[in-house]
C-alpha positions in Angstrom: 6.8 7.5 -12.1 3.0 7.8 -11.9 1.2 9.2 -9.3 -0.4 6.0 -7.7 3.6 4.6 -7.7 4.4 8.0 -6.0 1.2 7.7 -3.6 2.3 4.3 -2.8 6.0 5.7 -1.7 4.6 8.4 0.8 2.6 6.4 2.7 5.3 3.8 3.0 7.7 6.3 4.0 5.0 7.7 6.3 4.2 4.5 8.0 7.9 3.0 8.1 8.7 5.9 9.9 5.9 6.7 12.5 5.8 2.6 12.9 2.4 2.9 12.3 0.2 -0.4 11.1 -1.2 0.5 8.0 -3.9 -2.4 8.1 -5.3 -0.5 11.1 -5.3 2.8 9.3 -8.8 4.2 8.1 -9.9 5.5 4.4 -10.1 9.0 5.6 -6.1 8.8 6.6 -4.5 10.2 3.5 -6.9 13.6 3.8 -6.3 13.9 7.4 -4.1 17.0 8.4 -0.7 16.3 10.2 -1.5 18.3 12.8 -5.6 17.5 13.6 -6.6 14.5 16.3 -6.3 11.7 14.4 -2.7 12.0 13.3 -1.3 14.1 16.1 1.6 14.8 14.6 4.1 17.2 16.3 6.3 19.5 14.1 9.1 17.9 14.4 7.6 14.8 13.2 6.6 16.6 10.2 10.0 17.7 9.5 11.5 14.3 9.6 9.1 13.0 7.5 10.0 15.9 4.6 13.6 15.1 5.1 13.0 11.3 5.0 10.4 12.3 1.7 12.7 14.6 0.6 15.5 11.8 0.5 13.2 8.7 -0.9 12.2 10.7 -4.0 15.9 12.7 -4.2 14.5 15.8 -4.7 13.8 19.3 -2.4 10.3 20.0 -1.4 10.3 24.4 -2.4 10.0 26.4 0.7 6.5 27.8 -1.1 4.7 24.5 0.3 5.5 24.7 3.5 4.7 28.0 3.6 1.5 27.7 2.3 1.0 24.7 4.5 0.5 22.6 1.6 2.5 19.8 3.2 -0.1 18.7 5.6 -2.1 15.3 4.7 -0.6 12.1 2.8 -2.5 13.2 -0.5 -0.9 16.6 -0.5 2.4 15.4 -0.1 1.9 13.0 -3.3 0.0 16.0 -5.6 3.5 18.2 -4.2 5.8 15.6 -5.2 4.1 15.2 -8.8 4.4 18.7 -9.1 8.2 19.2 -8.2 8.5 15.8 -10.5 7.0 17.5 -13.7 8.8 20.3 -13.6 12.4 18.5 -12.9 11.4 16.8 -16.7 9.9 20.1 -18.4 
């Protein structure tokens, strides 16, 4: 799966799950941190969304990520999910 197939995937997974209108959504949206005005996310929504990303691409997001609050904007979420991908197939 290529990363634009991937990207594609977590924003779908995003916006089916938040209900959110992705026509309405701005460029700057995939950069934008979970946590900062725009998204408002709480911290439980941002576990449900790594459970429900977690489940689309059947794989476990590492600890280290969250951790290293890595798993905070759209496009972070796809570069982790390449990452975890790749090294499944090495």
């Amino acid at each position: 799966m290529d990363a634009e197939n991937i990207r594609a995937k977590v924003k779908k997974v995003f916006f089916d799950l938040f209900q959110k209108d992705e026509s309405k959504i701005q460029d700057s949206y995939c950069t934008d941190n979970f946590f900062g005005s725009k998204m408002g996310l709480l911290p439980g929504d941002v576990v449900a969304y790594l459970y429900a990303v977690e489940k689309e691409f059947n794989l476990q997001i590492p600890s280290s990520y969250i951790q290293e609050g890595k798993f905070n904007t759209l496009d972070n979420v796809t570069n982790i999910i390449c990452e975890v991908l790749q090294k499944k197939d090495d």
